[in-house]
VOMILUM-360636 format. One record per residue: residue in three letters; x, y, z of N, C-alpha, C in turn. Coordinates in pm, whole numbers, plus 50000, padded with zeros to 5 digits. Layout:
ALAXYZXYZXYZ ...
***
This chain:
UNK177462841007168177062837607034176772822707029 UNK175962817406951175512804506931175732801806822 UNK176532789306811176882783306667176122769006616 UNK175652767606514175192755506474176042749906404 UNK176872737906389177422733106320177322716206240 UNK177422718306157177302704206085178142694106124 UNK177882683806126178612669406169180052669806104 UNK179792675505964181282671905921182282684705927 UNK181382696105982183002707106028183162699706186 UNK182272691406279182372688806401183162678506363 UNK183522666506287184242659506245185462664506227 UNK185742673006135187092680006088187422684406224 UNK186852691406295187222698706402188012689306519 UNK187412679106562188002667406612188702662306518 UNK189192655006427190102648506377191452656406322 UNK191182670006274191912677706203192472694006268 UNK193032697606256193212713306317192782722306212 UNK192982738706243192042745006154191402748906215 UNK189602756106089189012768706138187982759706226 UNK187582750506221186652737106276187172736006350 UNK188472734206446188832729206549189122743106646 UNK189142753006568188842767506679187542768606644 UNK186682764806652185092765606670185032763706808 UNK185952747306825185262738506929186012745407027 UNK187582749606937188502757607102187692769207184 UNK186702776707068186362786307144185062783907226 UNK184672771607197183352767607260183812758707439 UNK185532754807395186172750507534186092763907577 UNK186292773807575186522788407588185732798407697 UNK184412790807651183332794907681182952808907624 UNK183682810207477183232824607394181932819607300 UNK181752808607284180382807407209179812795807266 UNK178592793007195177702784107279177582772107140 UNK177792759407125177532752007001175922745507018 UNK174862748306958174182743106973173912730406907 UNK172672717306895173542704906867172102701606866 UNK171342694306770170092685006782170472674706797 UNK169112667606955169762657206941169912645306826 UNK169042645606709169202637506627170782636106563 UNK171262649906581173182649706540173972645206613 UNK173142642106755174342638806845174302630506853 UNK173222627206822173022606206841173812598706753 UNK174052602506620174772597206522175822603406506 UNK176642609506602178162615806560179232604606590 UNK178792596406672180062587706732179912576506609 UNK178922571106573178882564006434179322569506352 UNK179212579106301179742588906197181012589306161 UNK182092593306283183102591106334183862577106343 UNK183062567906402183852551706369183582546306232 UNK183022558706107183022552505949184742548505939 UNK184682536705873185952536305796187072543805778 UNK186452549205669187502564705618187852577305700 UNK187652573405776188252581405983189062569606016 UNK188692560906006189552550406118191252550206128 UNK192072556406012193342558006033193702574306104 UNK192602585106111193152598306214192252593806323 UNK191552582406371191462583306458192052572706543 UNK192302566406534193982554506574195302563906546 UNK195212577306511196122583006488196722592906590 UNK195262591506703195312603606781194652595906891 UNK194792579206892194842570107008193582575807107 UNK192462577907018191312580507087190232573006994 UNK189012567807048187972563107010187172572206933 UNK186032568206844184972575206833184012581606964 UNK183992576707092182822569307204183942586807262 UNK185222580807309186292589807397186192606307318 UNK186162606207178185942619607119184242627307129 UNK183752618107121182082623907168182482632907285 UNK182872619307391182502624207519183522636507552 UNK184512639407499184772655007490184192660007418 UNK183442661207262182642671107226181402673207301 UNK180932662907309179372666507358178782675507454 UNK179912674407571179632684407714179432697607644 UNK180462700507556180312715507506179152723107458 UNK178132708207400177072718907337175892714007425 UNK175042725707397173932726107453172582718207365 UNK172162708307408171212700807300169862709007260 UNK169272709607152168282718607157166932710607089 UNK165832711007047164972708106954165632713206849 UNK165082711706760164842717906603164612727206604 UNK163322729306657161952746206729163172750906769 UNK163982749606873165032760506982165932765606851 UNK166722756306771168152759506689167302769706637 UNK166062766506505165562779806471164762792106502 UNK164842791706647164542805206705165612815106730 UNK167302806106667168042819906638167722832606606 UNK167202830606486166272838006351165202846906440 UNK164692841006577163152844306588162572856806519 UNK163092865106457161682876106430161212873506328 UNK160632881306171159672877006094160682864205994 UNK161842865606012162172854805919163322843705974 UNK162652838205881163632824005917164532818705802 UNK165492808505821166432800905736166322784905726 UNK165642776405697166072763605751166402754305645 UNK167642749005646168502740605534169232729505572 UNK169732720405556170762711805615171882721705569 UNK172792720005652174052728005620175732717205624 UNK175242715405506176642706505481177372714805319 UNK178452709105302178872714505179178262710505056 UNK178702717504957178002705504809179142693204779 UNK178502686604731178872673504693178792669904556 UNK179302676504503179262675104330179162660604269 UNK180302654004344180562638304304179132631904318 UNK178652629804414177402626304425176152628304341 UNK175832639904253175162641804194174942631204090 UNK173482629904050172562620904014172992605704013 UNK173252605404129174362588804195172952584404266 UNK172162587204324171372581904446172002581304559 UNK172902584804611173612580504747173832591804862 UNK172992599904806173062614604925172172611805016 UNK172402612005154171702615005232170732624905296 UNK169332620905232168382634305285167452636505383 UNK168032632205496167642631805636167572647805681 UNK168792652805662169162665805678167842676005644 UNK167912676205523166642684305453165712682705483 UNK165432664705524163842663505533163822667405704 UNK164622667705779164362674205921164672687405928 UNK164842697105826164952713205758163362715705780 UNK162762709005679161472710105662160682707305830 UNK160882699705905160482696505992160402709706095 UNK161732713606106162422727806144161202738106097 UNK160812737306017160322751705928158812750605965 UNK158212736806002156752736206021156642740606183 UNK158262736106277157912740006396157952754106397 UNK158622762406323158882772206348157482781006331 UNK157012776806188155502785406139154452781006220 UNK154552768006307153592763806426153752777706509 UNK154532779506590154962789006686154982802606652 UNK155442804606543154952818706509153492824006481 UNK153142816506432151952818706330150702809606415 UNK150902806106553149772798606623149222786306565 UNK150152776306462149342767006389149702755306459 UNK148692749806506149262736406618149352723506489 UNK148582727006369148562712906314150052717106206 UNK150792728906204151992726906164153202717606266 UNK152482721506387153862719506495153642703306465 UNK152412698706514151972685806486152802677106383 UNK152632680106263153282679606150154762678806128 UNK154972687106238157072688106253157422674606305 UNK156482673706400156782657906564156542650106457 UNK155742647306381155722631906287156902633406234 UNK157392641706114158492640206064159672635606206 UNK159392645206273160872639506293160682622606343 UNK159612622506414159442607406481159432593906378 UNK159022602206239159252594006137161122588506137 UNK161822601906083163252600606087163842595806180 UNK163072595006283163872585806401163762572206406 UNK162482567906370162122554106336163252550406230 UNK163082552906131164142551206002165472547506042 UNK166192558706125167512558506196167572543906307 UNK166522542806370166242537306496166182519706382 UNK165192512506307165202505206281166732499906160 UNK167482513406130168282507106014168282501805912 UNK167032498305861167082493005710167252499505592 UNK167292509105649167082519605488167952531505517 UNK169382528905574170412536505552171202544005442 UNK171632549705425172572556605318173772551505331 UNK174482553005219175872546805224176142550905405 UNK176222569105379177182573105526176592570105622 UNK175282561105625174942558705772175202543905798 UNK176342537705707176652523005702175592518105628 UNK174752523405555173632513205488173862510805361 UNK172622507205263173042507205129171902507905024 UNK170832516605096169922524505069170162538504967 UNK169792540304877169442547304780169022562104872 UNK169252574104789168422585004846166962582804857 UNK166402581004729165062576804716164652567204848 UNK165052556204788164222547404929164622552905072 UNK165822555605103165822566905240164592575105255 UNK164502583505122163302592805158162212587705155 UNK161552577005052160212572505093160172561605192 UNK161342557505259161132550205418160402562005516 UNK161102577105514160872585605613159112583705565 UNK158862589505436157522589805437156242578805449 UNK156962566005453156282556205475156202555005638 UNK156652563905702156392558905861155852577805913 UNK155492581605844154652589605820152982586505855 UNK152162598305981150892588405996150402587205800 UNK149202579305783148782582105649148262593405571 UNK147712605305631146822614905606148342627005555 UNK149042623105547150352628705483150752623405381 UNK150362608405331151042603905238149822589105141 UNK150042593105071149392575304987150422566304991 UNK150082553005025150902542605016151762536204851 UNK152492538104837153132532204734152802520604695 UNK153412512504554153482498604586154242494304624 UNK155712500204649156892494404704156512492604930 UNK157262482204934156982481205095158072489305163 UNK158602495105238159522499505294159552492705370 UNK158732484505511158802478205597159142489505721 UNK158342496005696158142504805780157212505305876 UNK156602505405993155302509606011154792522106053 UNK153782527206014153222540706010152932543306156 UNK153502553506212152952562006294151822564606304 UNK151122567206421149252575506439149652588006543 
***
């Protein structure tokens, strides 16, 4: 069986015991398989050295860097395209899968990286099913957009250490977007656009 899991049951799971930390036991196990984009894996050990971890994880005299490097072996890294070919026959699912966040609501401070690489997910998927190369096309910008974003840091969310707004998070992704996807704003993101 193949499991996808979100950063923050992979969080709980390492820091905490529980149904999250028999995910990972059974993935030591070798009874399931965790699958893992790399865009999640790149940012789990940051994730992990936030603040509000820093007393269970001095608690359990291991690093953020030392807890990766036991999660990570376990999963198998995939594209986006691979995680949603779980699904492969006529239908698909693609969502960020985190919990709700009530507190957050109409705050600006949610992070929508998740969703906007959902969508990314969903164009590779209807590329490949449906023979559309200028969907698949369409998936690789987004994400190469979201990586730029991640990659330069200016336009973080609180949880990615930044202090970026949802909004400007999201129109950074779309400002490094090639143009034929988007009109330029008047605001600058300081981004530069992809071709």
């Amino acid at each position: 069986m193949r499991l996808i899991l979100d950063t923050n049951v992979v969080i709980s799971g390492l820091l905490w015991r529980g149904p999250s930390a028999r995910l990972i036991d059974l993935a030591n196990e070798q009874a399931v398989t965790i699958c893992m984009n790399p865009f999640l894996a790149h940012g789990l050990a940051e994730k992990i050295d936030m603040p509000n971890f820093a007393s269970r994880v001095a608690a359990g005299r291991l690093t953020p860097e030392k807890l990766c490097e036991q999660y990570l072996p376990l999963c198998e890294k995939f594209p986006a395209l691979m995680i949603a070919r779980t699904c492969r026959d006529a239908h698909a699912l693609f969502q960020p899968s985190h919990g709700s966040a009530p507190q957050l609501a109409g705050r600006n401070i949610a992070n929508a990286l998740a969703m906007i690489l959902s969508a990314a997910m969903m164009l590779d998927w209807l590329g490949e099913k449906h023979g559309d190369a200028a969907a698949s096309v369409a998936a690789r910008h987004i994400e190469a957009a979201v990586e730029h974003v991640l990659q330069a840091g200016q336009h973080l969310t609180v949880d990615r250490g930044g202090s970026a707004g949802t909004d400007t998070a999201a129109m950074a992704v779309t400002a490094a977007l090639p143009g034929r996807y988007w009109k330029p704003a008047e605001t600058d993101y300081n981004c530069v656009p992809f071709c």
